[in-house]
C-alpha positions in Angstrom: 3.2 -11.8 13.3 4.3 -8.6 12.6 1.9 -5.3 12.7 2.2 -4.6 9.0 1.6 -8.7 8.1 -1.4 -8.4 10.5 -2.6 -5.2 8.3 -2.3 -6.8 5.0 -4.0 -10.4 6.0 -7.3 -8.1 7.2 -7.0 -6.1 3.6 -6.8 -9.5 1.8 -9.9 -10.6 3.9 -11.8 -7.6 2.8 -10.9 -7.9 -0.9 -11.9 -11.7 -1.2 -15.2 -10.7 0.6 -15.7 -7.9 -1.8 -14.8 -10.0 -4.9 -17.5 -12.6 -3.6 -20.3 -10.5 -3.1 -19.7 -9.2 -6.5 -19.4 -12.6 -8.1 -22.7 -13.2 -6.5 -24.4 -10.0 -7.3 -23.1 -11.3 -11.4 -24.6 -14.3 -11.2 -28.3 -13.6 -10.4 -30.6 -13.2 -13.7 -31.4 -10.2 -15.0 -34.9 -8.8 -14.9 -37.6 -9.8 -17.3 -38.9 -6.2 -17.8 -36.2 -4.5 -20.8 -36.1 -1.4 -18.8 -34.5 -3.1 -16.1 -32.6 -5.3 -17.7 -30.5 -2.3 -19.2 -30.0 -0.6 -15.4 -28.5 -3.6 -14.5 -26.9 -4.2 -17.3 -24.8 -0.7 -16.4 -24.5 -1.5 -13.2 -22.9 -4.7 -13.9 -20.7 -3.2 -16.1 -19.3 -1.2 -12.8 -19.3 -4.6 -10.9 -17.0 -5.7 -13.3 -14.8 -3.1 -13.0 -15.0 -3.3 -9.6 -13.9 -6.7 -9.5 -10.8 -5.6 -11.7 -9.4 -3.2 -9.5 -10.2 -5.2 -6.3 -8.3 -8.2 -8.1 -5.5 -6.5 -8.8 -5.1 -5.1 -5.1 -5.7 -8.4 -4.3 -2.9 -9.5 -6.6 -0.5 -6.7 -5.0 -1.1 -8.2 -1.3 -0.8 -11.5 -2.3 3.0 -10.4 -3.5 3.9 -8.4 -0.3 2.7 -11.4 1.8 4.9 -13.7 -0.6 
């Protein structure tokens, strides 16, 4: 296996762990108090995006390693 295959395998790796935390971090409920509820509804608006950019870096690796 070549240095540069090595390099992208470890990136991939990272990514998929990324997009799973973030997956997991969208999936728990949101706060009963409203206050809260509309922090994290903001910060799960930048999960999301996020999860875009990570996806499409994923997408990228995934056609170099094609």
């Amino acid at each position: 296996m070549n240095v540069e295959r090595a390099e992208l395998l470890a990136k991939k790796e990272e990514l998929e762990s990324r997009i799973n935390k973030i997956r997991q971090d969208l999936a728990t409920r949101l706060s009963a108090d409203f206050a809260e509820q509309a922090t994290e509804l903001e910060n799960r608006d930048v999960l999301l995006e996020i999860a875009r950019v990570t996806e499409e870096d994923l997408e990228l690796i995934n056609k170099k390693l094609q």
